[in-house]
C-alpha positions in Angstrom: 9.1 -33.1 -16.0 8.3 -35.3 -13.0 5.5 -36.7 -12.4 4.2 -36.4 -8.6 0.9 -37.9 -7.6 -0.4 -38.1 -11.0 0.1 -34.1 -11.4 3.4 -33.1 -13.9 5.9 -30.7 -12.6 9.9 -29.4 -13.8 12.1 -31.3 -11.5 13.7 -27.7 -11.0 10.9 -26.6 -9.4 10.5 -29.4 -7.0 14.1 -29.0 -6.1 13.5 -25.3 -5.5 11.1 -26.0 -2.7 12.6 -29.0 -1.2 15.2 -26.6 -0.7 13.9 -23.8 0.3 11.8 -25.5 2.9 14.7 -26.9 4.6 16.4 -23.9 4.2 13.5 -22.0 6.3 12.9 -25.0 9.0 17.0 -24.5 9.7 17.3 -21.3 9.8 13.8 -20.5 11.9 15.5 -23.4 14.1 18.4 -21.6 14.5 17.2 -18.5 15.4 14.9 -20.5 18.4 18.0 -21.8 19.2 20.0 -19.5 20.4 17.3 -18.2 22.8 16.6 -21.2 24.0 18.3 -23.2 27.2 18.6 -26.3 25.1 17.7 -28.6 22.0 15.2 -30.6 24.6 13.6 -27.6 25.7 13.4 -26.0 22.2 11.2 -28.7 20.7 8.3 -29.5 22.1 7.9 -25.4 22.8 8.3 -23.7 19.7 9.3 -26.6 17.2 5.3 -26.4 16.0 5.7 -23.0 15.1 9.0 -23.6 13.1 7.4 -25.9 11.0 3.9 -24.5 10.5 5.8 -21.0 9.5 8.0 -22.9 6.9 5.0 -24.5 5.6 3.1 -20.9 5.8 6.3 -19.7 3.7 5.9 -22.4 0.9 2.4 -21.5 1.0 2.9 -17.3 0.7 5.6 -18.1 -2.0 3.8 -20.5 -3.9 1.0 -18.3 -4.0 2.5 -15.0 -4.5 4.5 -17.0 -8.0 7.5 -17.2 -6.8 8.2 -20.9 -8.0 7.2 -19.6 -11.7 9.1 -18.8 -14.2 10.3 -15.1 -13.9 10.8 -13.8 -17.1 7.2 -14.1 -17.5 6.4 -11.1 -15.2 7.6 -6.9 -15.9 9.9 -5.5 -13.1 6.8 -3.7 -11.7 5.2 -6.9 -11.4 7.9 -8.9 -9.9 8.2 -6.2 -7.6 5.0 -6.1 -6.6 4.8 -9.9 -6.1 7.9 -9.9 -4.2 6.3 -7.6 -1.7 3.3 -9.2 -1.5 4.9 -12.3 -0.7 7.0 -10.3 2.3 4.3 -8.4 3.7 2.4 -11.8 3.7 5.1 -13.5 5.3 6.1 -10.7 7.9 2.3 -10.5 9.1 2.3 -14.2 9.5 5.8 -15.0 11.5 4.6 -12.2 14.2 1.8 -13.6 14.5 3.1 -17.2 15.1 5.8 -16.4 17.4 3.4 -14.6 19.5 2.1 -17.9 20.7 5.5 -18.6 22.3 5.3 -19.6 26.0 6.1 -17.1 28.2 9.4 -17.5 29.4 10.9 -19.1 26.7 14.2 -16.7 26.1 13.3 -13.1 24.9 10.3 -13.3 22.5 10.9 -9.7 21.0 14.3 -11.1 20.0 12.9 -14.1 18.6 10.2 -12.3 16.7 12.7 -9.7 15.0 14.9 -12.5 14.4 12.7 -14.5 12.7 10.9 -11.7 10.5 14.9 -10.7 9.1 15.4 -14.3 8.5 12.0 -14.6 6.7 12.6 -11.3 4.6 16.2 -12.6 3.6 14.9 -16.2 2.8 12.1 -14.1 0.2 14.9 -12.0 -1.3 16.8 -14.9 -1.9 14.2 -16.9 -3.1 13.8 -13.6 -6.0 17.2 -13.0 -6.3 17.9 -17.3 -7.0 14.5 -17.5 -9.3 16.2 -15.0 -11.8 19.2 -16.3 -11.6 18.2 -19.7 -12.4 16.3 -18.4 -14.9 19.1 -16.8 -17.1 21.9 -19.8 -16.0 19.9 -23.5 -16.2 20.0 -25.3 -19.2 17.1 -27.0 -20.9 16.4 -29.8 -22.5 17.5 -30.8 -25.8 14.6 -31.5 -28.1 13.5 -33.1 -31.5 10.2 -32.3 -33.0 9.2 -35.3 -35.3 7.0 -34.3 -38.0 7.0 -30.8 -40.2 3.3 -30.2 -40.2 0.3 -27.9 -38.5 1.2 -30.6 -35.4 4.6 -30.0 -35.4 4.5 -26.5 -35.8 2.0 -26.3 -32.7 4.1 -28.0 -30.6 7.5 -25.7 -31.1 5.5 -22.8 -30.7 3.9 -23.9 -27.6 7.0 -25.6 -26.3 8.8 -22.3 -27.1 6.1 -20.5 -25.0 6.3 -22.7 -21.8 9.8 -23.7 -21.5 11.6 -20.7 -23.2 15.3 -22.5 -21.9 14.4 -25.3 -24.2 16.4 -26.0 -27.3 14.4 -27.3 -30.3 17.1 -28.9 -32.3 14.6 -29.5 -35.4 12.2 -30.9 -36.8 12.6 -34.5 -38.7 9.6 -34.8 -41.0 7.5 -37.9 -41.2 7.9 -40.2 -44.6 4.1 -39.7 -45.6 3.6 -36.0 -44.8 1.3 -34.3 -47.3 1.6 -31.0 -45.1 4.6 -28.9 -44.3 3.9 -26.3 -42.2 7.4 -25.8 -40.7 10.0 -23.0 -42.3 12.6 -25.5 -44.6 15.4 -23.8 -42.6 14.5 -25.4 -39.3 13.8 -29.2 -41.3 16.5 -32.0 -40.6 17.6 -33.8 -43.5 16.3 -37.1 -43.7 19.7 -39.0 -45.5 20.2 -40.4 -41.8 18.0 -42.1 -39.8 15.9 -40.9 -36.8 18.1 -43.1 -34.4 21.5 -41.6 -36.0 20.1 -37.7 -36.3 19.3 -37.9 -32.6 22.6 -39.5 -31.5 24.3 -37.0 -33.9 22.5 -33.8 -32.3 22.2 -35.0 -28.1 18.8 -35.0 -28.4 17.4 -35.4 -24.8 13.5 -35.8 -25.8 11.7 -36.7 -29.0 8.0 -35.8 -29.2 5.9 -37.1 -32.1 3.7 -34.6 -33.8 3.1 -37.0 -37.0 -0.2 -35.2 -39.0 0.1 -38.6 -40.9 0.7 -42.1 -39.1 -0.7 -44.6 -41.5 1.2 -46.2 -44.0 4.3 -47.0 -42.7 4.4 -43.3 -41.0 5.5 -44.2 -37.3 9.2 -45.8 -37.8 8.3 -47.9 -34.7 12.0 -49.4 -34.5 13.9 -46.4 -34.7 12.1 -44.6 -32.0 12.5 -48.1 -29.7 15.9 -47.3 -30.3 16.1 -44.0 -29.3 13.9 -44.9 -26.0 16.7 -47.5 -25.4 19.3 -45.2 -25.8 17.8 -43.1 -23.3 15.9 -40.8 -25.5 12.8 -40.2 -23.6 9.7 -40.4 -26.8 6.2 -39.0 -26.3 3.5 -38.9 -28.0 1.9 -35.2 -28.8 -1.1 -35.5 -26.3 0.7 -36.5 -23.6 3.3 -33.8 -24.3 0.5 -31.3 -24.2 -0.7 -33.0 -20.8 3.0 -33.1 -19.5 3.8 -29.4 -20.6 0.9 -27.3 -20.6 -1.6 -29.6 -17.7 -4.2 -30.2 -20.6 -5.8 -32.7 -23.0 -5.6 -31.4 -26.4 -9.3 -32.4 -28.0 -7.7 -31.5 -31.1 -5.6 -34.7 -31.3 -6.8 -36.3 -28.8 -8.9 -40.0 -29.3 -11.0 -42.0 -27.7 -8.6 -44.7 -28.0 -6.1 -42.6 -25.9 -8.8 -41.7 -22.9 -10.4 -45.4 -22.5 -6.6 -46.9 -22.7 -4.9 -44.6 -20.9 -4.6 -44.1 -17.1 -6.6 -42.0 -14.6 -10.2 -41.3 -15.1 -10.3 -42.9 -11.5 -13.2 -42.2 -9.8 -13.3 -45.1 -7.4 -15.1 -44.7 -4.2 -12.4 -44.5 -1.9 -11.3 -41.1 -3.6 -14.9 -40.1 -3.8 -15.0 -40.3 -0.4 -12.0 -38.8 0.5 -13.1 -35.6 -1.2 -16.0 -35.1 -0.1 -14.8 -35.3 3.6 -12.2 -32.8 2.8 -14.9 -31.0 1.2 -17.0 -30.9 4.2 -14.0 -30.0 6.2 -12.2 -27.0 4.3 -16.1 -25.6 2.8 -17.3 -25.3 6.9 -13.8 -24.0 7.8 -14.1 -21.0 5.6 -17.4 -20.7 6.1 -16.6 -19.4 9.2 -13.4 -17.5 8.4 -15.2 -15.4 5.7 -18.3 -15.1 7.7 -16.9 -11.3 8.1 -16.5 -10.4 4.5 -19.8 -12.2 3.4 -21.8 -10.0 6.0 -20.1 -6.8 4.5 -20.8 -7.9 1.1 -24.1 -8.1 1.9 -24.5 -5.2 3.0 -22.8 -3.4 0.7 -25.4 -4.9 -2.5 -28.4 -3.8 -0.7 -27.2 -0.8 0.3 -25.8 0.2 -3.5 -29.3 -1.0 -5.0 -32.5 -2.5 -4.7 -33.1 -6.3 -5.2 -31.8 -9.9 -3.7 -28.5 -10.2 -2.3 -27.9 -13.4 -3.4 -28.5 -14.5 -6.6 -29.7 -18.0 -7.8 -29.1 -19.6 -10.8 -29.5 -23.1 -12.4 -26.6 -25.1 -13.5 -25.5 -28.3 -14.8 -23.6 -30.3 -11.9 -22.6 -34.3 -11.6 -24.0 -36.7 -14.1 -25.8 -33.7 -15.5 -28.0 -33.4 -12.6 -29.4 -29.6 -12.7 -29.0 -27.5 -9.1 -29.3 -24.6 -8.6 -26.0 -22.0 -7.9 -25.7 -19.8 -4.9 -23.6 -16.7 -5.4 -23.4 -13.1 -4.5 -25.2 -11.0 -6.9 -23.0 -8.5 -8.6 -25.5 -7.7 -11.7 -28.2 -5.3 -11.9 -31.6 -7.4 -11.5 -32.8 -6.5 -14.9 -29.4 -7.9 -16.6 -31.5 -10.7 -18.7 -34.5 -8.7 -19.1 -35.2 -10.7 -22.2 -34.6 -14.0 -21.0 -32.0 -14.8 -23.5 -29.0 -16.5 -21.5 -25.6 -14.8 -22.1 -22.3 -14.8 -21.1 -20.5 -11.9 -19.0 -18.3 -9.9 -21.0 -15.2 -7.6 -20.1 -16.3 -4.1 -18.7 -19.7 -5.8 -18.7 -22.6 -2.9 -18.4 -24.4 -5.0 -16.2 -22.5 -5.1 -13.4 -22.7 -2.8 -10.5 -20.1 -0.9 -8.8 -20.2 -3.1 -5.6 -20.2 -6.2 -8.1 -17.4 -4.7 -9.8 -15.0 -4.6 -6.9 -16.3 -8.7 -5.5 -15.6 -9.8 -9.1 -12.3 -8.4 -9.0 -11.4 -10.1 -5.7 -13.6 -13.7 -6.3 -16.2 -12.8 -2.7 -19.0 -13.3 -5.1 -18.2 -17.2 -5.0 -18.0 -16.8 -1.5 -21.7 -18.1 -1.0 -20.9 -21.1 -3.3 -19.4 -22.7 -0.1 -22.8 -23.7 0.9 -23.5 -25.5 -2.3 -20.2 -27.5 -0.8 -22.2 -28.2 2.1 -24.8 -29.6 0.6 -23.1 -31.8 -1.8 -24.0 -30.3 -5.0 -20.6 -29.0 -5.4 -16.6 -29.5 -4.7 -14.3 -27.1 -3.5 -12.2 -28.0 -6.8 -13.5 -29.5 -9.6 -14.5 -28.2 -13.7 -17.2 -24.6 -13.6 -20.5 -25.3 -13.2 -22.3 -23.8 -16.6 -26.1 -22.9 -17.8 -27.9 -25.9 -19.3 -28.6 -23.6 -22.0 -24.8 -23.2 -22.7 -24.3 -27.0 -21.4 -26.4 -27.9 -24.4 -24.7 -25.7 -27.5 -21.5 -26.8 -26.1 -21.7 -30.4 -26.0 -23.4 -30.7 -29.7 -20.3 -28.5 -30.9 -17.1 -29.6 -29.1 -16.2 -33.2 -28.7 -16.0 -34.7 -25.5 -17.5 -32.1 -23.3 -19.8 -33.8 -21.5 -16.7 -36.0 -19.7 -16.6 -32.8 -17.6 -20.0 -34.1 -16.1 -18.6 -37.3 -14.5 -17.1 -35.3 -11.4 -18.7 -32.5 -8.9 -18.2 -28.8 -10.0 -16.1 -26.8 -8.2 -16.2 -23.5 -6.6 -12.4 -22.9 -8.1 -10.5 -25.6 -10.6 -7.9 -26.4 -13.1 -9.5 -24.6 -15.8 -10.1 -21.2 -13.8 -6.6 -20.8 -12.6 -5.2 -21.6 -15.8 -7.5 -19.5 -18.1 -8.9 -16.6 -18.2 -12.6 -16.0 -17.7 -14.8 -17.6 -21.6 -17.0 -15.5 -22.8 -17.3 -17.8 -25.9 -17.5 -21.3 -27.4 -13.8 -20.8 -28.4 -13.0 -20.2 -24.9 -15.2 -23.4 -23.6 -13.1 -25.6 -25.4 -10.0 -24.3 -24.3 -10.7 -24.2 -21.4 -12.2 -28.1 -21.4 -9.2 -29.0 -22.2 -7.6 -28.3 -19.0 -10.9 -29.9 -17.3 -10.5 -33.1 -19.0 -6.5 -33.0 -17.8 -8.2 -32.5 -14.4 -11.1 -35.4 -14.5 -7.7 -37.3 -15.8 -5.7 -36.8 -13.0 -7.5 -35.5 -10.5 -6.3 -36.1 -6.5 -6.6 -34.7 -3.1 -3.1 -33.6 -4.0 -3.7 -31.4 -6.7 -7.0 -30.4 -5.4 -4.0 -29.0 -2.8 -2.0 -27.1 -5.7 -5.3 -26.0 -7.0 -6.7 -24.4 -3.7 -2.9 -22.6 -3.7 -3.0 -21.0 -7.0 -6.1 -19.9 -6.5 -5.2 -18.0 -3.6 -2.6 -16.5 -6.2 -5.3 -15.6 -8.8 -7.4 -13.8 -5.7 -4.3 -11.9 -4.9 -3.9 -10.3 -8.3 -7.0 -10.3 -9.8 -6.0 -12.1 -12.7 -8.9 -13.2 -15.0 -11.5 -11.2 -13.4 -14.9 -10.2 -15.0 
């Protein structure tokens, strides 16, 4: 993993679109190229839209999943990713290369060239993501401790890095708790430093359930770290692999010592201008779809368009939400707060279909505007819900000490909560995102999103 701007990503994935971005600026270059009377000419006439339809490609495949792993997807859905990601990326490079100056060599040429080149660069990118699938290697890895922690960390690890190879598991001195089958338990005659050097153990992550009393054998795993071993500890192995904060091992200890939790006022500021900026842009560019919207609710049934709510925002400072309605108006008849469910009976057909496809956040954009909200940041929740939450899951109201977001961490990375189990999953990638949070993974955020519009995931 490599960490990039306080954000954690596989060092095979950065490589892929390093690559793949240089790939598409020389080959879009080439193809200008030849139609063009010289390098000189080329440049300052089409090289703009060379490099804003290679960045539009990282874009399409980033958001489409192609940088993911693929075994995660069936053949129908890889399929159906792949296309969107070429039908995307077709529609795009014509329209880019119509901008070409008139005159500059034969544009039809151009524009057929480039779209072939852009559909080959997407088949390869497919073709190579399955491929490097099945052939890279992963990392070699020791699990040390045989308990409930230990256990949860090979079965997560197994989960999000499949190409990893758990060598075992080396249980602590003090464990009361063995959770982990015998047959995948190291023997303990040798030490930690010699059982790692012994197996080529690239990483050692410490999932002790016990670390008093002599637990931690602090000089062994100096050694290994020495030795080139990297060692972490098991909440930042969960931040590092999965992008959360585990509140189940987790201390306080670990948050107030730690880094991040930055919120000077230079990045304050910074995000709210971008805010400002990308909130008013889009604004506009959905101005279409939220008339039609409109429309569409009042013409399917009586009552508001819009739909107001109150909700717990920055500090804990109550505002009220602006969104779409896509509920009958009698859907808390009784005045008893609830969440929405799957297949929900209280949603309308129109409301149904702007669910599925996220235009019922649409008029959150405005809350932007007025500074009650962020583009990205944790879900804005009920106080009634605030308040159940924070007196039954442990840090929940750090969530509080940043601006809620129209999308965030937690929302691309977990499906819509419906209950308290839910909320503190899905806290857990909030607090990664207080953590950590920058204008460059409000970036990565903004682009899965896009993603989860695209295919609906977590919808309800």
């Amino acid at each position: 993993m490599v960490r990039l701007f306080n954000h954690y990503f596989h060092a095979w994935t950065l490589r892929r679109v390093f690559f793949d971005f240089l790939l598409s600026l020389l080959a879009l270059a080439g193809v200008v190229l030849a139609q063009a009377e010289s390098v000189k000419l080329a440049i300052p006439m089409a090289g703009a839209q060379v490099v804003s339809l290679a960045a539009g490609l990282f874009v399409i495949n980033s958001a489409s999943g192609l940088y993911q792993r693929a075994q995660d997807w069936s053949v129908v859905e890889s399929t159906l990713r792949a296309a969107l990601a070429l039908v995307l990326a077709l529609l795009l490079t014509y329209q880019i290369f119509q901008v070409l100056p008139v005159g500059f060599g034969n544009l039809d040429a151009i524009r057929a060239s480039a779209m072939l080149v852009i559909a080959a660069l997407i088949l390869r990118r497919v073709v190579m993501g399955y491929w490097a699938t099945k052939s890279r290697a992963g990392a070699r890895v020791l699990i040390f401790g045989s308990g409930p922690a230990a256990q949860m960390v090979g079965s997560t690890l197994r989960a999000a890095d499949p190409l990893a190879t758990i060598v075992g598991y080396f249980p602590g001195p003090n464990e009361k708790q063995t959770a982990v089958p015998e047959a995948e338990r190291l023997s303990a005659e040798q030490s930690l430093t010699q059982t790692a050097q012994r197996l080529g153990v690239d990483e050692i992550i410490v999932a002790l359930t016990e670390r008093r009393s002599g637990s931690m054998p602090l000089r062994e795993l100096l050694d290994c770290k020495l030795s080139g071993v990297q060692v972490f500890d098991i909440t930042t192995y969960f931040e590092r692999m999965l992008g959360q904060i585990r509140i189940d091992f987790v201390n306080a200890g670990w948050l107030i010592f730690g880094d991040g939790f930055n919120q000077g006022f230079y990045r304050t500021a910074v995000k709210r201008i971008f805010d400002i900026l990308c909130s008013g842009v889009l604004i506009i560019l959905a101005a279409p779809v939220m008339l039609i919207t409109a429309i569409a609710i009042k013409l399917e049934s009586q009552g508001p368009v819009f739909y107001r709510q109150e909700r717990v925002g920055y500090n804990g400072k109550p505002f009220l939400v602006t969104k779409f309605r896509s509920m009958r108006t009698d859907a808390e008849k009784d005045g008893k707060p609830r969440w929405a469910t799957a297949n929900d009976s209280r949603v309308t057909r129109v409301g149904n279909i702007i669910r599925l496809i996220r235009v019922d956040e649409l008029p959150q954009l405005f809350n932007v505007l007025t500074g009650d909200m962020s583009l990205v940041g944790p879900r804005p929740e009920r106080p009634f819900f605030v308040e159940q939450l924070t007196n039954e899951i442990p840090y929940y109201a750090v969530r509080h000490s940043i601006k809620p977001g129209v999308t965030g961490w937690a929302q691309v990375r977990y499906q819509y909560g419906s209950t308290v189990e839910d909320s503190q999953e899905k806290l857990q990638y909030d607090l990664y995102y207080v953590k950590n949070h920058s204008l460059f993974l409000d970036f990565v955020i903004l682009i899965e999103t896009v993603g989860v519009v695209l295919t609906g995931k977590g919808a309800r």
